[in-house]
N, CA, C and O atoms as CSV, one atom per row, in Angstrom:
chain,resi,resn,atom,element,x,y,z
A,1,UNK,N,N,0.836,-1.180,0.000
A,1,UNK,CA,C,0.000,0.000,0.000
A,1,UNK,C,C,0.884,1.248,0.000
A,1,UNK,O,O,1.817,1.451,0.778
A,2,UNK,N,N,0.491,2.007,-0.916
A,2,UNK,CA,C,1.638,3.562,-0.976
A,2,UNK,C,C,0.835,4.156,0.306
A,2,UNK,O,O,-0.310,4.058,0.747
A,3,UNK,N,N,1.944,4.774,0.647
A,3,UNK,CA,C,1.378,6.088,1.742
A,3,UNK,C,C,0.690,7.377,1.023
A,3,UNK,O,O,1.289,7.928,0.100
A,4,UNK,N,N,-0.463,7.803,1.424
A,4,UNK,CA,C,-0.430,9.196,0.483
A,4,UNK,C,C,-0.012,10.141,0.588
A,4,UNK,O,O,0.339,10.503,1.711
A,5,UNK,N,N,0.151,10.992,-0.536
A,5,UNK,CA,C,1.192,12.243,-0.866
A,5,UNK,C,C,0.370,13.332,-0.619
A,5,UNK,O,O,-0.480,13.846,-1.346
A,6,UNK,N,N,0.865,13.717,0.900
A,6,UNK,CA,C,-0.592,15.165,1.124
A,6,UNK,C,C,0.380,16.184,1.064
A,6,UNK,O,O,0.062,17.370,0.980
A,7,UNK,N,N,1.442,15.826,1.098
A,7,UNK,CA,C,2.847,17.442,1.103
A,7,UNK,C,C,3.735,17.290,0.126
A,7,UNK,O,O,4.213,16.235,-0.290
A,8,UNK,N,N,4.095,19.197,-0.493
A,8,UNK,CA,C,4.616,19.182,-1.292
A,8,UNK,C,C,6.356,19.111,-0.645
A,8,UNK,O,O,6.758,19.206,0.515
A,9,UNK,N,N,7.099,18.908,-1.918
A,9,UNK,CA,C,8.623,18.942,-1.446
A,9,UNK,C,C,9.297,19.882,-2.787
A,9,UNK,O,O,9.201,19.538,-3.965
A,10,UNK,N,N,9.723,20.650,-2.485
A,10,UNK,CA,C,10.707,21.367,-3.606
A,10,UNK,C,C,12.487,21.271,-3.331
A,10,UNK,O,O,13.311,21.656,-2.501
A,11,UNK,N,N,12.422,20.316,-4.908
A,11,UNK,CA,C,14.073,20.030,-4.779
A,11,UNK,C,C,14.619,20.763,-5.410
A,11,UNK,O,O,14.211,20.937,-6.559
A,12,UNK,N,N,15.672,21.440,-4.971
A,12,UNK,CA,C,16.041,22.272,-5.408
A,12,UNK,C,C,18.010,21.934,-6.268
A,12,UNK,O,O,19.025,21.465,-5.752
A,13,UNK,N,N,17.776,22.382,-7.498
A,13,UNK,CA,C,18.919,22.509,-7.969
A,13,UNK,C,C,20.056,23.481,-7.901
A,13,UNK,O,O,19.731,24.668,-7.865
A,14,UNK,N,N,21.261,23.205,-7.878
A,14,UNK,CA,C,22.218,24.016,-7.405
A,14,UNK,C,C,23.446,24.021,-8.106
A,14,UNK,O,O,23.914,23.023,-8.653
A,15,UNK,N,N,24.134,25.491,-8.089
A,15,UNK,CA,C,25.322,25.854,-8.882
A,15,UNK,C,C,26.085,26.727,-7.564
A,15,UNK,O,O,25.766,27.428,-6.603
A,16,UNK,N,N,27.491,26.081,-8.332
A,16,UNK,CA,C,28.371,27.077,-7.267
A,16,UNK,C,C,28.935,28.268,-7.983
A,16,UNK,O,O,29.416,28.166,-9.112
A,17,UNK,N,N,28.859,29.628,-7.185
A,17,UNK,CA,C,29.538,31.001,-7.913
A,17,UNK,C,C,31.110,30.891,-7.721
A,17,UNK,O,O,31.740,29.945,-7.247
A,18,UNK,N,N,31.426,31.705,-8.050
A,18,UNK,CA,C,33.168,31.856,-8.335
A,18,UNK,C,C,33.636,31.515,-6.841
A,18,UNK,O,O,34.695,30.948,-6.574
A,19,UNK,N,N,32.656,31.961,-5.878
A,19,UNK,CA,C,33.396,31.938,-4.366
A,19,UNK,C,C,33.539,30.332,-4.009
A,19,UNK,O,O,34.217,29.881,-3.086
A,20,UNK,N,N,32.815,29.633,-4.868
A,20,UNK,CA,C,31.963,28.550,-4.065
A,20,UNK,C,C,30.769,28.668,-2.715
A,20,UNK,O,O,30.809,27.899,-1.754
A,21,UNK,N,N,30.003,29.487,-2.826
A,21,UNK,CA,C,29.394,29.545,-2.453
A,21,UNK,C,C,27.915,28.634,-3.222
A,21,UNK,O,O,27.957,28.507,-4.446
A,22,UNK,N,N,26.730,28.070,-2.493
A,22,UNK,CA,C,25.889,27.090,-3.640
A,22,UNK,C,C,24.521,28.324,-3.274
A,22,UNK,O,O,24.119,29.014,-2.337
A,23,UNK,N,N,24.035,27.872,-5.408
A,23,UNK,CA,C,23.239,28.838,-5.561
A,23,UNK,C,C,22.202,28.116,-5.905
A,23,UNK,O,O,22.365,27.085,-6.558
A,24,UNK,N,N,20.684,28.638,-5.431
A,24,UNK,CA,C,19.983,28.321,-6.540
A,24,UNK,C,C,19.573,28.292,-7.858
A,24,UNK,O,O,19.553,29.296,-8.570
A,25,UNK,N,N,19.282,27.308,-8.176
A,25,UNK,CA,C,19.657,27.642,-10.198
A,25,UNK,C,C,17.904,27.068,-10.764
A,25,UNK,O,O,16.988,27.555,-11.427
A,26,UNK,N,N,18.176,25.761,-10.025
A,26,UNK,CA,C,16.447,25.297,-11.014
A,26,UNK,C,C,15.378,24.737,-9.383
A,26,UNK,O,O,16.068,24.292,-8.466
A,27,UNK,N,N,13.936,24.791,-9.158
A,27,UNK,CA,C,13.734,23.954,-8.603
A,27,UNK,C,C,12.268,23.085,-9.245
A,27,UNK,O,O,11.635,23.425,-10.244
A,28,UNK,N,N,12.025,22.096,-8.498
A,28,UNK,CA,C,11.384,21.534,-9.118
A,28,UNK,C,C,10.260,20.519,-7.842
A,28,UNK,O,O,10.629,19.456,-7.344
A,29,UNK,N,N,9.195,21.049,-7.612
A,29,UNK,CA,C,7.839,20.461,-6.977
A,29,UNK,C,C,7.200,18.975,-6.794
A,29,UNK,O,O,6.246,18.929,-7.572
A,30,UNK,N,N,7.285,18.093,-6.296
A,30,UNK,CA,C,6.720,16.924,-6.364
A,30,UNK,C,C,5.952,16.453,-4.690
A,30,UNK,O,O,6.361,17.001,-3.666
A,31,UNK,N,N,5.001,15.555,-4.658
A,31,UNK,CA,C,4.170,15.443,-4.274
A,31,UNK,C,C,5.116,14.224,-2.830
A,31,UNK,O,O,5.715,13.240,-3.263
A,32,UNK,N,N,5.107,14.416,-1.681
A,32,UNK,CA,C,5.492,13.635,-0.617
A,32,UNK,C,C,4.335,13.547,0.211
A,32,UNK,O,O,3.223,14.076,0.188
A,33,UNK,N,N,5.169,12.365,1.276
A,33,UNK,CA,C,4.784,12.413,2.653
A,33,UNK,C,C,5.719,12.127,3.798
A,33,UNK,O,O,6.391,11.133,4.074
A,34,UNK,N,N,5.574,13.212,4.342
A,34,UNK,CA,C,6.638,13.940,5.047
A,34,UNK,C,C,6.238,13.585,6.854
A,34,UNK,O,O,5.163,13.713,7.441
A,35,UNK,N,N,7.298,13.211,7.255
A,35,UNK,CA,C,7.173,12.895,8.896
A,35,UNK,C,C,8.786,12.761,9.359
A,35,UNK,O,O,9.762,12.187,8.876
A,36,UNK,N,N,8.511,13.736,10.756
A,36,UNK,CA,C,9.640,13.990,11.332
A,36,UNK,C,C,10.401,12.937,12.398
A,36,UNK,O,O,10.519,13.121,13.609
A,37,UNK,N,N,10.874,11.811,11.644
A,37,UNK,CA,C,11.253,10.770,12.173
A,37,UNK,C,C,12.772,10.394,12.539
A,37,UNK,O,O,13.397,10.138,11.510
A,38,UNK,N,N,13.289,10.321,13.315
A,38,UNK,CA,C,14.553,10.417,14.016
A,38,UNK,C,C,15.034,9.106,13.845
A,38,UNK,O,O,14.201,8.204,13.929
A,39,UNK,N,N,16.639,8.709,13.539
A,39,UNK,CA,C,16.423,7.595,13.168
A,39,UNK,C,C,18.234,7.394,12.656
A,39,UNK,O,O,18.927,8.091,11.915
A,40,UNK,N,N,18.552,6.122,13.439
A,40,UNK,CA,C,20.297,5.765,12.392
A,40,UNK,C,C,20.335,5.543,11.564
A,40,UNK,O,O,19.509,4.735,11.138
A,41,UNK,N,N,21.513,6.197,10.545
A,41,UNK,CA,C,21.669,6.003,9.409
A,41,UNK,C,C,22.851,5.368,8.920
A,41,UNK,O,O,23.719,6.241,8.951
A,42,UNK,N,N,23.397,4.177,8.434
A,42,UNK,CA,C,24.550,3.946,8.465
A,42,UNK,C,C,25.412,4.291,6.514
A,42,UNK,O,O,24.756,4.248,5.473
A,43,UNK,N,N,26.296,4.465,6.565
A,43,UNK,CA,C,26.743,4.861,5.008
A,43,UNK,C,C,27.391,3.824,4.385
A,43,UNK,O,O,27.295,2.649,4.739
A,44,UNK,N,N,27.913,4.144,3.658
A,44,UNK,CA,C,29.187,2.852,2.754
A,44,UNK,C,C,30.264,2.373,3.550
A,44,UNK,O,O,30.836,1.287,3.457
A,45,UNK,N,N,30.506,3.445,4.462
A,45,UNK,CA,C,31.876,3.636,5.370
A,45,UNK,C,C,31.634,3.457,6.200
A,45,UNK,O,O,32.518,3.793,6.989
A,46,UNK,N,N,30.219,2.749,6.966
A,46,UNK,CA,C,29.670,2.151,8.378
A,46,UNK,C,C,29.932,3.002,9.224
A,46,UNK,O,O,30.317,2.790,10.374
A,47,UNK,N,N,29.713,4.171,8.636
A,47,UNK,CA,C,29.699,5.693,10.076
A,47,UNK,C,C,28.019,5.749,10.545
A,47,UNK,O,O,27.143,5.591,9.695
A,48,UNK,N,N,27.831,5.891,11.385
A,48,UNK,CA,C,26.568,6.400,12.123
A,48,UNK,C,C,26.249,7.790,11.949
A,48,UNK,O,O,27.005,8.626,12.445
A,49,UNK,N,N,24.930,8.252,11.122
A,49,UNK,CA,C,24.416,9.546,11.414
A,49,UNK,C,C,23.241,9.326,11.830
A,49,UNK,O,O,22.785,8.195,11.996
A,50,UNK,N,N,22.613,10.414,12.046
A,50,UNK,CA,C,21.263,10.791,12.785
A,50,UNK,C,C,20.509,10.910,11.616
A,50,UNK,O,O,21.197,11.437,10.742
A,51,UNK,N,N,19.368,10.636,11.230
A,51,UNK,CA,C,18.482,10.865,10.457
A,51,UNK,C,C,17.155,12.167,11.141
A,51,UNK,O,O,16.382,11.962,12.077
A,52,UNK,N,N,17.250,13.227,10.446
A,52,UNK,CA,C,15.717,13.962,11.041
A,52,UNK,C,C,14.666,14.105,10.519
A,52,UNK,O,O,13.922,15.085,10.497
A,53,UNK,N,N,14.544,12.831,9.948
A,53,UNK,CA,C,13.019,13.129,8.623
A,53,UNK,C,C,13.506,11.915,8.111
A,53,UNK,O,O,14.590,11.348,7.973
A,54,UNK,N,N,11.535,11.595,7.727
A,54,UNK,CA,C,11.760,10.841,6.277
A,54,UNK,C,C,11.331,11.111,5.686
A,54,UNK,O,O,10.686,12.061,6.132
A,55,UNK,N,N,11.006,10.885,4.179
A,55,UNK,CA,C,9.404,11.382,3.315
A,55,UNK,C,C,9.720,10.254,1.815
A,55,UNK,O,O,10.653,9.672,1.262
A,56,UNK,N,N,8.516,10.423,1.707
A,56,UNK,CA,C,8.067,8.933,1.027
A,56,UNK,C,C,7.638,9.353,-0.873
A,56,UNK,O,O,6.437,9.622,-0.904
A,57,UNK,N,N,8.120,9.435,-1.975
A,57,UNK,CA,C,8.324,10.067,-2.748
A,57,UNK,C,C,7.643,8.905,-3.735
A,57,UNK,O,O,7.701,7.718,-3.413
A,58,UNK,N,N,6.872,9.430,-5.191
A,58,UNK,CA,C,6.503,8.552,-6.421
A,58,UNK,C,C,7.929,7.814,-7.022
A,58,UNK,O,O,8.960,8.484,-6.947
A,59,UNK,N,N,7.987,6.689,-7.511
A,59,UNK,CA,C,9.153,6.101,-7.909
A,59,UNK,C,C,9.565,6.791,-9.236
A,59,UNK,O,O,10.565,6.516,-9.900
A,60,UNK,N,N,8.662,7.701,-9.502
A,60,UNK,CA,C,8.969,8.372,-11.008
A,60,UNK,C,C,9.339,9.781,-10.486
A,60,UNK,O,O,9.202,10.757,-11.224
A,61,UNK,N,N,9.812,9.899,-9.206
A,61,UNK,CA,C,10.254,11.423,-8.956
A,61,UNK,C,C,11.511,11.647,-9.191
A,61,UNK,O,O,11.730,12.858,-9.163
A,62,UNK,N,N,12.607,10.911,-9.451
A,62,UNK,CA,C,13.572,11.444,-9.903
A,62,UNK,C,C,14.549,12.181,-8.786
A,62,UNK,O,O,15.280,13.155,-8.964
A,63,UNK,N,N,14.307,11.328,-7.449
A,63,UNK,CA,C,15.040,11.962,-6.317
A,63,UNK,C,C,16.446,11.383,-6.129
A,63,UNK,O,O,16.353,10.189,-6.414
A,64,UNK,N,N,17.384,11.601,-5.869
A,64,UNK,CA,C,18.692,10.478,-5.747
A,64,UNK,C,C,19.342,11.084,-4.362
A,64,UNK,O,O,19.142,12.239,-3.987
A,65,UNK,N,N,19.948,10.367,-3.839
A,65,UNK,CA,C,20.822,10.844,-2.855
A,65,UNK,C,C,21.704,11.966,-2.874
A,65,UNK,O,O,22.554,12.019,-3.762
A,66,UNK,N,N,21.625,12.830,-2.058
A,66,UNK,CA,C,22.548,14.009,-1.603
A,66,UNK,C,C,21.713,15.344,-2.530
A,66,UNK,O,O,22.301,16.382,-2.834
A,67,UNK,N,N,20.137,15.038,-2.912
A,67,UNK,CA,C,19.210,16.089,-3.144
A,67,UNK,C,C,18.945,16.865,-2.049
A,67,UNK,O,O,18.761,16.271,-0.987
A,68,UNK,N,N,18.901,17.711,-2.063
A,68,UNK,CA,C,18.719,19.353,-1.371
A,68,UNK,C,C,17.152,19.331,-1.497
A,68,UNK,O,O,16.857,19.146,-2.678
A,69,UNK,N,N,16.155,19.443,-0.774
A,69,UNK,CA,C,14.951,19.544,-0.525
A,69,UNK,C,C,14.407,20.502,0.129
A,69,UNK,O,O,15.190,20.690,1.060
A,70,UNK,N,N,13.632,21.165,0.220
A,70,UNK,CA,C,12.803,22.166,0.866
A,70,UNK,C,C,11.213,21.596,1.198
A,70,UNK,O,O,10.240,21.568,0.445
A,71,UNK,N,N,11.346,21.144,2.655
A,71,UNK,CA,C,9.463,21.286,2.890
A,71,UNK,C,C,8.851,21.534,3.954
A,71,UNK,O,O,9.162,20.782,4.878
A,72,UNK,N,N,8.124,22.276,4.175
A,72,UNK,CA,C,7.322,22.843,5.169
A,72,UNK,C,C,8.474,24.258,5.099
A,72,UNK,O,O,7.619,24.381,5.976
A,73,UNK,N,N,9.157,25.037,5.015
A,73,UNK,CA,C,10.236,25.974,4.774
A,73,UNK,C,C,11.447,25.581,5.044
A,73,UNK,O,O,12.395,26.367,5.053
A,74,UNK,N,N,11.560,24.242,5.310
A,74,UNK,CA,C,13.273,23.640,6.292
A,74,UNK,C,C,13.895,23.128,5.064
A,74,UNK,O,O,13.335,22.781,4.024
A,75,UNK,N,N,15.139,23.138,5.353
A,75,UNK,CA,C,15.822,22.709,3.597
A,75,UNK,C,C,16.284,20.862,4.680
A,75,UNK,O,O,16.275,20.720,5.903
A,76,UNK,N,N,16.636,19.735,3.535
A,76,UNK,CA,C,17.236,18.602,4.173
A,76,UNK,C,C,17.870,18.346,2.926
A,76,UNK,O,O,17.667,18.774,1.789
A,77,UNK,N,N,18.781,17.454,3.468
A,77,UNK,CA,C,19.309,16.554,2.383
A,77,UNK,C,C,19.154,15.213,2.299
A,77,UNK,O,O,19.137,14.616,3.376
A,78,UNK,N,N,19.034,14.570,1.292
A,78,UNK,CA,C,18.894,13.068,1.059
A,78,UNK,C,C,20.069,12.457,1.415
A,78,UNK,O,O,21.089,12.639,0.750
A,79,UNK,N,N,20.036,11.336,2.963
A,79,UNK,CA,C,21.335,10.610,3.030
A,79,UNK,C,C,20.835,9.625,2.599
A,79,UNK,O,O,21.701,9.198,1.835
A,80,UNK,N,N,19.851,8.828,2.557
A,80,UNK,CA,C,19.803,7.449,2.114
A,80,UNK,C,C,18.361,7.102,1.342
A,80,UNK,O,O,17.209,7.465,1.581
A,81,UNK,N,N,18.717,6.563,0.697
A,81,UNK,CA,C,17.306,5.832,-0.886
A,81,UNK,C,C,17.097,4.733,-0.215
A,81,UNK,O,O,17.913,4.405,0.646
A,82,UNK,N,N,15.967,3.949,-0.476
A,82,UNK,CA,C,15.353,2.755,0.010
A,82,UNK,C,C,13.933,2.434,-1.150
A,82,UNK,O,O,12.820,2.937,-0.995
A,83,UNK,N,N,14.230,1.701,-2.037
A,83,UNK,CA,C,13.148,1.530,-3.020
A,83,UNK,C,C,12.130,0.473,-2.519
A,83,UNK,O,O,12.160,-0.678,-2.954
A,84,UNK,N,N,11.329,0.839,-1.698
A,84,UNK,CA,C,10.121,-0.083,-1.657
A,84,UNK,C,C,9.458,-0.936,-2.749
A,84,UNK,O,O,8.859,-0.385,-3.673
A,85,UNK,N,N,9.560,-2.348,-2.653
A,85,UNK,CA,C,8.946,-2.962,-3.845
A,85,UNK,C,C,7.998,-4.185,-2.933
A,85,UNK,O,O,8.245,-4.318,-1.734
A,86,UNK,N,N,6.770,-5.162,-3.686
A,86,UNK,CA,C,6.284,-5.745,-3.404
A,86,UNK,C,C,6.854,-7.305,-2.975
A,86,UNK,O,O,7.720,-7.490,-3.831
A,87,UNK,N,N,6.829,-8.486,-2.135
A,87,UNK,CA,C,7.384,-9.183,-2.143
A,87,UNK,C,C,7.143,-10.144,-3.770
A,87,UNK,O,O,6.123,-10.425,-4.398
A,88,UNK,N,N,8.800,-10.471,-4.046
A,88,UNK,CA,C,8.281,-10.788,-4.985
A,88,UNK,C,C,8.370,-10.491,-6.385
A,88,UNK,O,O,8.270,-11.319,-7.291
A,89,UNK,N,N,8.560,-9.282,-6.505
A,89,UNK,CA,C,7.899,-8.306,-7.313
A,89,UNK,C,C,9.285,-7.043,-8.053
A,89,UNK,O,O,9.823,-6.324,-7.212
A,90,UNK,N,N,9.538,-6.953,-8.879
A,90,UNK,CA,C,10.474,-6.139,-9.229
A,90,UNK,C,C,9.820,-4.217,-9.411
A,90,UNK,O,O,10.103,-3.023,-9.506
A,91,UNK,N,N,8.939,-5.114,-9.355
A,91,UNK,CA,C,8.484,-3.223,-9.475
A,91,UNK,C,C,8.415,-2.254,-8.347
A,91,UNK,O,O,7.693,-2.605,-7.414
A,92,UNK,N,N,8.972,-1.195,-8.252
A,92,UNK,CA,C,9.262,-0.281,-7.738
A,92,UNK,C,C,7.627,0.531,-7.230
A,92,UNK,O,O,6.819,0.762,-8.130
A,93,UNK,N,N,7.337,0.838,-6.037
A,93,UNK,CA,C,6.115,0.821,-5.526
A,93,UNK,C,C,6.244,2.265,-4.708
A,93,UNK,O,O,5.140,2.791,-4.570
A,94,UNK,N,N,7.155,2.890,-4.235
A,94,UNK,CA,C,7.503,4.098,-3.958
A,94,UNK,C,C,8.833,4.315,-3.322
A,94,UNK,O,O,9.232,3.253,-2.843
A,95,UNK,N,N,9.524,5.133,-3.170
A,95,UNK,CA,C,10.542,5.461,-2.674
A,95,UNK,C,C,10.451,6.320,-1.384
A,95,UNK,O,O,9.630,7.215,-1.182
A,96,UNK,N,N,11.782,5.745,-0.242
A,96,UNK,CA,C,11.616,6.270,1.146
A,96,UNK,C,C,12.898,7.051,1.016
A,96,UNK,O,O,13.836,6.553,0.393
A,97,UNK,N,N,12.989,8.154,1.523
A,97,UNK,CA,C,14.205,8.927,2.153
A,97,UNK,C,C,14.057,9.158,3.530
A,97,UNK,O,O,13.083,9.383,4.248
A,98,UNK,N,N,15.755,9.001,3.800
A,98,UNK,CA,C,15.980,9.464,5.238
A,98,UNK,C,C,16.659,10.473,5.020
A,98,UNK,O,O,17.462,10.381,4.091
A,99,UNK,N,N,16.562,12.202,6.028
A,99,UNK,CA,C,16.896,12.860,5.224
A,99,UNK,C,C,17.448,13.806,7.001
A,99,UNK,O,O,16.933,13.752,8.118
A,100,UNK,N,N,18.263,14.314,6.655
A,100,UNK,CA,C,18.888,15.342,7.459
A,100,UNK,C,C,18.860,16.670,7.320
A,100,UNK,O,O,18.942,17.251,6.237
A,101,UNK,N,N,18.721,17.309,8.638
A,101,UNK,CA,C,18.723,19.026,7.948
A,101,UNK,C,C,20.017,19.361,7.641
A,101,UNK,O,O,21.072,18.830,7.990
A,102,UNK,N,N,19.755,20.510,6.797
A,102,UNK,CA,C,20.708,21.155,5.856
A,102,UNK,C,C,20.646,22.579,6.292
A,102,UNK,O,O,19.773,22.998,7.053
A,103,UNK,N,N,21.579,23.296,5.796
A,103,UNK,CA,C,21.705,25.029,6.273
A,103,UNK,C,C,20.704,25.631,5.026
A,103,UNK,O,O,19.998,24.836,4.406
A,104,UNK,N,N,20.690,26.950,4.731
A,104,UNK,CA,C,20.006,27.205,3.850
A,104,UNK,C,C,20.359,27.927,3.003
A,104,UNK,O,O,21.026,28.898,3.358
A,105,UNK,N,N,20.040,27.737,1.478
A,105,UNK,CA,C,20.212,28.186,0.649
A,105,UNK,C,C,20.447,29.049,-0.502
A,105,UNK,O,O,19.696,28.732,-1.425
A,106,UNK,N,N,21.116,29.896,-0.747
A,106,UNK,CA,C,20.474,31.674,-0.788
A,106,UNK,C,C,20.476,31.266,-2.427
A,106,UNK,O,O,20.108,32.086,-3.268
């Protein structure tokens, strides 16, 4: 069963200026469900982070790890993908992120 998508998420695309400083350049709207869920995250390199969010995305959204997000006004970033599929089943049924806050964006 998908969760439903009652909140929006704007991912936002990004360029760096001469300083390196990161800019906004493109963003782009898709449909989540968003809950502020606390939670370990482990990486490639078996380090431990904190997770402060998850949100639950269409498998056709086009989200990948280390996306910059904006929702409810808080920016996060995508640490970890998790493709929900049916047992069984190769098809892709929705996508989970665990996602951390991020500073913000000018």
């Amino acid at each position: 069963m998908k969760p439903p998508m009652r909140q929006t998420a704007i991912k936002h695309n990004y360029t760096r200026n001469a300083y390196g400083d990161f800019i906004r350049s493109t963003e782009e709207e898709m449909p989540c469900h968003f809950r502020y869920i606390v939670d370990q995250v482990s990486d490639t390199n078996n380090e431990q982070t904190q997770s402060d969010a998850q949100a639950w995305f269409e498998p056709d959204s086009g989200i990948e790890k280390k996306d910059i997000l904006e929702i409810d006004g808080e920016f996060f970033r995508v640490e970890r993908l998790i493709k929900g599929r049916r047992l069984r089943d190769t098809e892709v049924q929705f996508i989970k992120t665990e996602l951390q806050r991020y500073g913000v964006i000018s």
